[in-house]
N, C-alpha and C positions, 0 to 999 in steps of 0.2 A: 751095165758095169763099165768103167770105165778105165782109162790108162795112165797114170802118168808120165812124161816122158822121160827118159832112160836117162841114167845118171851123167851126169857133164854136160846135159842139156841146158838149155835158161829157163827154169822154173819161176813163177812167181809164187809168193809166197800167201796172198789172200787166193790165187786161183786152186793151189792143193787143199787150202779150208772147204772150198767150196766144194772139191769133189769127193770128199769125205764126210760134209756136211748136208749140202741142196743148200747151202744161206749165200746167197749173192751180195758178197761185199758193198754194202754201203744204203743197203734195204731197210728198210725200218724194221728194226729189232734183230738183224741181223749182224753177220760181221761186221767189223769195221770198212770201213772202204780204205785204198792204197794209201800209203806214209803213216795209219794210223797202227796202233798196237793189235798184235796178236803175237802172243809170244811163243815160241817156239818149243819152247820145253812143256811150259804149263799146260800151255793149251792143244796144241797138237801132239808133242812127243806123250805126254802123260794123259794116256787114254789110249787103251787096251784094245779099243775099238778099231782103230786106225793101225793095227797091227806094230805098234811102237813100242809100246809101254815103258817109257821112260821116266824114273822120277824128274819131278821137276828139279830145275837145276843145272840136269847133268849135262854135258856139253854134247851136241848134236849134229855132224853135219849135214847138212840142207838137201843137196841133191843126190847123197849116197846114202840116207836113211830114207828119201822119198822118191826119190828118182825111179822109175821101172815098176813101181808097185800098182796093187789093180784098186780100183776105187768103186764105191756106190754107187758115186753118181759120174757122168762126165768130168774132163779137163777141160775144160774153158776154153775154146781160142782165143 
């Protein structure tokens, strides 16, 4: 299980997919790799699994909706 770091920290935004998913950014058939799209609401906030459940859409922000939470898998260094 893993950690994300604590809100106000520098989060990247493909390394929190990963530690809710095991898909390493930029793998074949995986996430995207950096600069490319993962959106935020759709795909992480909306999904119950990630302890979010956000509908898509709604406005989220980044390091105080994900910051400090426990994950599946690792946080990437």
């Amino acid at each position: 299980m893993g950690l994300i770091p604590a809100t106000g920290s520098a989060i990247a935004f493909g390394k929190v997919n990963q530690a809710y998913t095991n898909n390493t950014p930029g793998s074949a058939g995986n996430a995207p790799a950096g600069g490319q799209n993962i959106s935020l609401s759709s795909v992480l906030g909306n999904n119950a699994t990630y302890g979010i459940n956000q509908a898509s859409g709604t406005p989220i922000s980044f390091s105080a909706t994900f910051g400090g939470k426990s994950t599946p898998f690792d946080y990437p260094p």
